[in-house]
ZAZA-973401 format. One record per atom (N, C-alpha, C): residue number from 1; chain; x, y, z. Coordinates in nm, 4 decimals. Layout:
N
+-----+-----+----------+----------+----------+
! seq ! mol !       c1 !       c2 !       c3 !
+-----+-----+----------+----------+----------+
! NUM !   A !        X !        Y !        Z !
...
+-----+-----+----------+----------+----------+
This chain:
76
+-----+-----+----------+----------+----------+
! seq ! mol !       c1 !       c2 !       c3 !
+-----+-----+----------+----------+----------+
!   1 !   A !   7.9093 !   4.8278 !   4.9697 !
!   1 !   A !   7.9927 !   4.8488 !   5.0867 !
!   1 !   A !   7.9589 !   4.9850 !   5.1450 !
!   2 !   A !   7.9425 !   4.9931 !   5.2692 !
!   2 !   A !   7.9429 !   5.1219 !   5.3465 !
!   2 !   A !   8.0126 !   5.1300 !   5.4841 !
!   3 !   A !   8.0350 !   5.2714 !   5.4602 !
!   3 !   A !   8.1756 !   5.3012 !   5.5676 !
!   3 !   A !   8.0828 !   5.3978 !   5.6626 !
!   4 !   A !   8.1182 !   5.3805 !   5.7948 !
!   4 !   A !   8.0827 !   5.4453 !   5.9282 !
!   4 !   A !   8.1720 !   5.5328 !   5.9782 !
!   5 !   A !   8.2007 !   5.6485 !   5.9924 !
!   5 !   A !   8.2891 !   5.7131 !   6.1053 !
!   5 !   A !   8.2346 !   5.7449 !   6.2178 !
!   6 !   A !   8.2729 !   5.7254 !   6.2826 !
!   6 !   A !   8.2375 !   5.7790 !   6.4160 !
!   6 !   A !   8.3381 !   5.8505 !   6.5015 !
!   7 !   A !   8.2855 !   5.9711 !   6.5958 !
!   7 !   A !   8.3953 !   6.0237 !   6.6548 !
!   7 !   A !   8.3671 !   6.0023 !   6.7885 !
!   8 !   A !   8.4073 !   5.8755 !   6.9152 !
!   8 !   A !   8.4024 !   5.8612 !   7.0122 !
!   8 !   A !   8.4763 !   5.9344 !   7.1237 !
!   9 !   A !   8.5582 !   6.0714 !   7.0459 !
!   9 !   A !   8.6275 !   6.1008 !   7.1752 !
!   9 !   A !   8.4906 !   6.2515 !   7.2537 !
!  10 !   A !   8.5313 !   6.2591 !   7.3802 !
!  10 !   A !   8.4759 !   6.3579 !   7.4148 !
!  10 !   A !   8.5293 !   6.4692 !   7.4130 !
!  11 !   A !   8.4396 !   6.5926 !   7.4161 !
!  11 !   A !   8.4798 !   6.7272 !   7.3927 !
!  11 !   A !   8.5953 !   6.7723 !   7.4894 !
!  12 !   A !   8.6804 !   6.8596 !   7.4417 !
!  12 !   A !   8.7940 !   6.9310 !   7.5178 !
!  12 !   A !   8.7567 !   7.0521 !   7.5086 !
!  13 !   A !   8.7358 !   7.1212 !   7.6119 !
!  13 !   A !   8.7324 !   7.2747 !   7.5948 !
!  13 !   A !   8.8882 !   7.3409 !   7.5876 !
!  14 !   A !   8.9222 !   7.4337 !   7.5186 !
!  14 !   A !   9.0473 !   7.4614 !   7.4896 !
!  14 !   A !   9.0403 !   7.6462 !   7.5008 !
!  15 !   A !   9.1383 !   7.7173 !   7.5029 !
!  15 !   A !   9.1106 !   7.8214 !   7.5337 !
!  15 !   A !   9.2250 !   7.9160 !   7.4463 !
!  16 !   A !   9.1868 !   7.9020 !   7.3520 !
!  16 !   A !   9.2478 !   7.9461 !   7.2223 !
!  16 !   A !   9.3718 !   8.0265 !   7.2490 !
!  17 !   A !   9.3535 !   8.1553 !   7.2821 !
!  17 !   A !   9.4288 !   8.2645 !   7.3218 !
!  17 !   A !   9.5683 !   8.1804 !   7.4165 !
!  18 !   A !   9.5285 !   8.0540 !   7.5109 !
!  18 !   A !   9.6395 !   8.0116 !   7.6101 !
!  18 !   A !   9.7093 !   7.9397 !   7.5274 !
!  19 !   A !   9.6482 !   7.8801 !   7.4272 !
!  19 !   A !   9.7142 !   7.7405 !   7.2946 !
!  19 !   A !   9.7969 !   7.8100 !   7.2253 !
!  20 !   A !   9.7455 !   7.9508 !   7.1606 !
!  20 !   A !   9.8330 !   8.0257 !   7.0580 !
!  20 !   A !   9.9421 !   8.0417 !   7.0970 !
!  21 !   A !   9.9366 !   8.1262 !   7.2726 !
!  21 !   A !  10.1055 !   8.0927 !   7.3341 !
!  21 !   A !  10.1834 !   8.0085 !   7.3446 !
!  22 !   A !  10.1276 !   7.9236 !   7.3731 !
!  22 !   A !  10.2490 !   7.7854 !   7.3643 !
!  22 !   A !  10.2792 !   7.7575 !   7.2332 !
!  23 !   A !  10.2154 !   7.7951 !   7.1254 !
!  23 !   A !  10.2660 !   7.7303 !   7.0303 !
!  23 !   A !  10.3345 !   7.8007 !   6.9847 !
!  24 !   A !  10.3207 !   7.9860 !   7.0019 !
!  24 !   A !  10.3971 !   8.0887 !   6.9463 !
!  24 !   A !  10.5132 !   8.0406 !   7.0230 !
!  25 !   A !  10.5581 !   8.0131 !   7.1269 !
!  25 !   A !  10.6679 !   8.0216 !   7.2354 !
!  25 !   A !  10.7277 !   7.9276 !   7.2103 !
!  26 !   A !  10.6660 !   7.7348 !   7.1485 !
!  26 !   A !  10.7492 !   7.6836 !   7.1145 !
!  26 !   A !  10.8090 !   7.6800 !   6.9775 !
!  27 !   A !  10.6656 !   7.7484 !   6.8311 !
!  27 !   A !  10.7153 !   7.7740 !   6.6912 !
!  27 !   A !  10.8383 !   7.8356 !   6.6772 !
!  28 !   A !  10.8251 !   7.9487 !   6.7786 !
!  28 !   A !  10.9598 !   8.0580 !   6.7917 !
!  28 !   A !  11.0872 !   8.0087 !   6.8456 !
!  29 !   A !  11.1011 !   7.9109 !   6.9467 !
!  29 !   A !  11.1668 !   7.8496 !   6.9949 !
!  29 !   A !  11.2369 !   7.7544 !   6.8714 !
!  30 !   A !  11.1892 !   7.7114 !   6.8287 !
!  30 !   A !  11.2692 !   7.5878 !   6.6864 !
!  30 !   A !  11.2883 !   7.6836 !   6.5996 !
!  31 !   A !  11.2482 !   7.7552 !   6.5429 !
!  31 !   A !  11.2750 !   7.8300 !   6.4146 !
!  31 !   A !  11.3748 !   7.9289 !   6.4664 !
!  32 !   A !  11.3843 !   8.0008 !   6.6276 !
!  32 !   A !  11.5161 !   8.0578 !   6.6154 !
!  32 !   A !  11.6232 !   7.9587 !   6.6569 !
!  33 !   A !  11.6366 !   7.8395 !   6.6900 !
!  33 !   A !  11.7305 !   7.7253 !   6.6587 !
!  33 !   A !  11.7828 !   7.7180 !   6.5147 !
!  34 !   A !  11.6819 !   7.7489 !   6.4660 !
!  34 !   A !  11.7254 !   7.6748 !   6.3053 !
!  34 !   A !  11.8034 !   7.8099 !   6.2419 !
!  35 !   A !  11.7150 !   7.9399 !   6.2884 !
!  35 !   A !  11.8276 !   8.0786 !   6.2634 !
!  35 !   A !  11.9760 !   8.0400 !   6.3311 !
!  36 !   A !  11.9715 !   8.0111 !   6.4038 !
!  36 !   A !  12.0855 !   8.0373 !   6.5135 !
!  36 !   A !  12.2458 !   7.8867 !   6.4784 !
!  37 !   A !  12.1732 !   7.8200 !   6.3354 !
!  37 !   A !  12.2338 !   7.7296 !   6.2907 !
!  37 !   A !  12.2435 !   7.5167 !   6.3046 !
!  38 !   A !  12.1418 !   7.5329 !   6.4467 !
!  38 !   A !  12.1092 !   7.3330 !   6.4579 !
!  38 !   A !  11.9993 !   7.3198 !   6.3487 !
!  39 !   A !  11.9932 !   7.2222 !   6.3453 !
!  39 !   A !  11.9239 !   7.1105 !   6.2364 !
!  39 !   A !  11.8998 !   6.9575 !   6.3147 !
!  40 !   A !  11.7901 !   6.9142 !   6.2250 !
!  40 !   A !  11.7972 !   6.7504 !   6.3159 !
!  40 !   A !  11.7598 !   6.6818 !   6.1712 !
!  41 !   A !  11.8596 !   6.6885 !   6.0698 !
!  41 !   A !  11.9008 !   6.5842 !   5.9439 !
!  41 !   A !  11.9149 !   6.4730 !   5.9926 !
!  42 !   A !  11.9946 !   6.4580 !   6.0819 !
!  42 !   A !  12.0897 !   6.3206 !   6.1538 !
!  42 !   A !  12.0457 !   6.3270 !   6.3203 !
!  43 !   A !  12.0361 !   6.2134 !   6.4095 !
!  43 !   A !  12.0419 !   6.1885 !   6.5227 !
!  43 !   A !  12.1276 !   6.2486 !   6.5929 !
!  44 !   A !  12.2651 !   6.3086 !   6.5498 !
!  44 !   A !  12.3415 !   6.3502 !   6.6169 !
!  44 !   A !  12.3247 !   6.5086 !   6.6700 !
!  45 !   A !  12.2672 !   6.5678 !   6.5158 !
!  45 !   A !  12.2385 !   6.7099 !   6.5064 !
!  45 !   A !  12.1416 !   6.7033 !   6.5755 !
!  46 !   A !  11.9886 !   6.6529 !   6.5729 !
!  46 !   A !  11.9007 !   6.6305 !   6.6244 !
!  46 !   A !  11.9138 !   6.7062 !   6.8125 !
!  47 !   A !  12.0003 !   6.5617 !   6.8634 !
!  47 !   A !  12.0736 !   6.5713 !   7.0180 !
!  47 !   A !  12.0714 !   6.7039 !   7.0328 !
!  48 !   A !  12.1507 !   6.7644 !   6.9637 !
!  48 !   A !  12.1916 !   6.9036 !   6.9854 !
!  48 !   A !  12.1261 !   7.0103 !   6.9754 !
!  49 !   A !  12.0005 !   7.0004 !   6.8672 !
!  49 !   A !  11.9066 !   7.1197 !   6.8962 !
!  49 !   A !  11.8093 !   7.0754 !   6.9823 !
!  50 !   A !  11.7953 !   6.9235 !   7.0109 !
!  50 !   A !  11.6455 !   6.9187 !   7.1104 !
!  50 !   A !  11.7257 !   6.9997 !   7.2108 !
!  51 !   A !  11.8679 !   6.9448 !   7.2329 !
!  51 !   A !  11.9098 !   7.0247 !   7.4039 !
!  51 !   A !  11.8950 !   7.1380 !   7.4294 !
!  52 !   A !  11.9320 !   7.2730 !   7.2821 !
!  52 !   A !  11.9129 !   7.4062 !   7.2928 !
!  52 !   A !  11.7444 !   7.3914 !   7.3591 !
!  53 !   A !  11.6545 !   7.3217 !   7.2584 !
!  53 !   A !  11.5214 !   7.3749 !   7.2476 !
!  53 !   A !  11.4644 !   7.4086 !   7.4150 !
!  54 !   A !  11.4957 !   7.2519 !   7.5050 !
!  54 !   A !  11.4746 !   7.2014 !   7.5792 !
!  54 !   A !  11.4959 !   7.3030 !   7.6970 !
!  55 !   A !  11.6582 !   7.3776 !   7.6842 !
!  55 !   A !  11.6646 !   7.4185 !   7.7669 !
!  55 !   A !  11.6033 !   7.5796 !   7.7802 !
!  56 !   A !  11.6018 !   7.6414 !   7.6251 !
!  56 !   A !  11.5331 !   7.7513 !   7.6182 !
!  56 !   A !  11.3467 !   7.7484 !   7.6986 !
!  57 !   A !  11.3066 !   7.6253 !   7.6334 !
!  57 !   A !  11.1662 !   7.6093 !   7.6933 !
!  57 !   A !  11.1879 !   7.6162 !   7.8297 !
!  58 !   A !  11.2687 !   7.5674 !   7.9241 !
!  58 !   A !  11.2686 !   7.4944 !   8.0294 !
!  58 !   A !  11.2793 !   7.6222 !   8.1211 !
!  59 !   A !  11.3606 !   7.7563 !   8.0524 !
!  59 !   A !  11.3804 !   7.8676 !   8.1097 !
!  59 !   A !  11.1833 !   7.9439 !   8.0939 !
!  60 !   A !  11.1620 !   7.9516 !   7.9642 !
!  60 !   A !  11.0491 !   8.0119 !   7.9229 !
!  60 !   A !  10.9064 !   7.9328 !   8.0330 !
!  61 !   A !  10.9207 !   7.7870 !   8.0771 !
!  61 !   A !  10.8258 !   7.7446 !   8.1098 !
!  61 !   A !  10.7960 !   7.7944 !   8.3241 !
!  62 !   A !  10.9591 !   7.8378 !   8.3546 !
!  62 !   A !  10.9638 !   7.9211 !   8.4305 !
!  62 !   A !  10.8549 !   8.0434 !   8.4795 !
!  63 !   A !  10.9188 !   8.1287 !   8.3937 !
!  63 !   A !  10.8488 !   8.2759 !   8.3614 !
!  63 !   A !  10.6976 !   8.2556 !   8.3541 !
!  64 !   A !  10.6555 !   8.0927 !   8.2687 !
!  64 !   A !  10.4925 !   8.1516 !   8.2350 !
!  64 !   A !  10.4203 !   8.0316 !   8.3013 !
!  65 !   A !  10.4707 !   7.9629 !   8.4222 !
!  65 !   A !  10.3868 !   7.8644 !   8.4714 !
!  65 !   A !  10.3192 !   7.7570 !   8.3977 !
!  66 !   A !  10.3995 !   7.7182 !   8.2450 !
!  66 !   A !  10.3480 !   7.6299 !   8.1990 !
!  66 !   A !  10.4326 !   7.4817 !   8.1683 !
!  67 !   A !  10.4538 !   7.4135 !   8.1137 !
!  67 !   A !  10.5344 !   7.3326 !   8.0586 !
!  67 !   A !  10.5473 !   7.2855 !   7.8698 !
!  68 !   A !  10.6694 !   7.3646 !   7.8906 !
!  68 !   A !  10.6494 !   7.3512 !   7.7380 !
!  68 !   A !  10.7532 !   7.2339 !   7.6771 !
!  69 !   A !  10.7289 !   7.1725 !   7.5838 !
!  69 !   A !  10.8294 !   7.0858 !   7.5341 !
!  69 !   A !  10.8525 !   7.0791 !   7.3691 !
!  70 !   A !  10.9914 !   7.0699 !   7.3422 !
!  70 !   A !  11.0567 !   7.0964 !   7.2172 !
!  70 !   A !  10.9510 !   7.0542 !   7.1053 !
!  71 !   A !  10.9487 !   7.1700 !   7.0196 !
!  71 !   A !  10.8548 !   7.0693 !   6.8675 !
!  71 !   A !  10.9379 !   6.9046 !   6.8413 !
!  72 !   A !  11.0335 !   6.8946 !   6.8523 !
!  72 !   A !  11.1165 !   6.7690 !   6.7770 !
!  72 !   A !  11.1310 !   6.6492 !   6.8665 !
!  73 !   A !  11.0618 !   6.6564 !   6.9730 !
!  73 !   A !  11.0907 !   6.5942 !   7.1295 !
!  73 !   A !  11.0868 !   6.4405 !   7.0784 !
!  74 !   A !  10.9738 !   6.4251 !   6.9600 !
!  74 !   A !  11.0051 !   6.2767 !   6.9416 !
!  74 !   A !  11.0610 !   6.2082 !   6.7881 !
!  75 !   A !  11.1400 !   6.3357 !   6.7507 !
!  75 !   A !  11.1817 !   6.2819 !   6.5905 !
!  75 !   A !  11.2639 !   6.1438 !   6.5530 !
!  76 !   A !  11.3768 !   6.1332 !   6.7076 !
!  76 !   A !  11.4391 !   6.0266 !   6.6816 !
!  76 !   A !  11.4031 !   5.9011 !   6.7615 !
+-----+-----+----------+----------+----------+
């Protein structure tokens, strides 16, 4: 038996330094949720920190011309 991989997608140029921000802006964004006391154990809790996350990003995506969206956007 022999196995093939192949990688059919094409290249993305990415621009490291612009990626690190968004991810610093949204890492920071959930983890000071989780300081600040939400959790998403349950669907209910969940609701409640995507909304903080959502709306903190939604202010932050303002300021830096980007669009950022919650780490948890699709947990439930």
């Amino acid at each position: 038996m022999s196995l093939v991989v192949r990688n059919l997608q094409r290249a993305v140029p990415l621009r490291r330094a612009r990626l690190r921000e968004k991810v610093q802006a949204v890492t920071a964004t959930h983890g000071l949720c989780h300081l600040l006391g939400f959790t998403h154990s349950t669907e209910a809790e969940w609701q409640k920190m995507y909304q903080k996350e959502k709306q903190v990003l939604e202010e932050l995506s303002k300021h830096t011309g980007t669009r950022l969206q919650p780490l948890s956007r699709d947990l439930f």
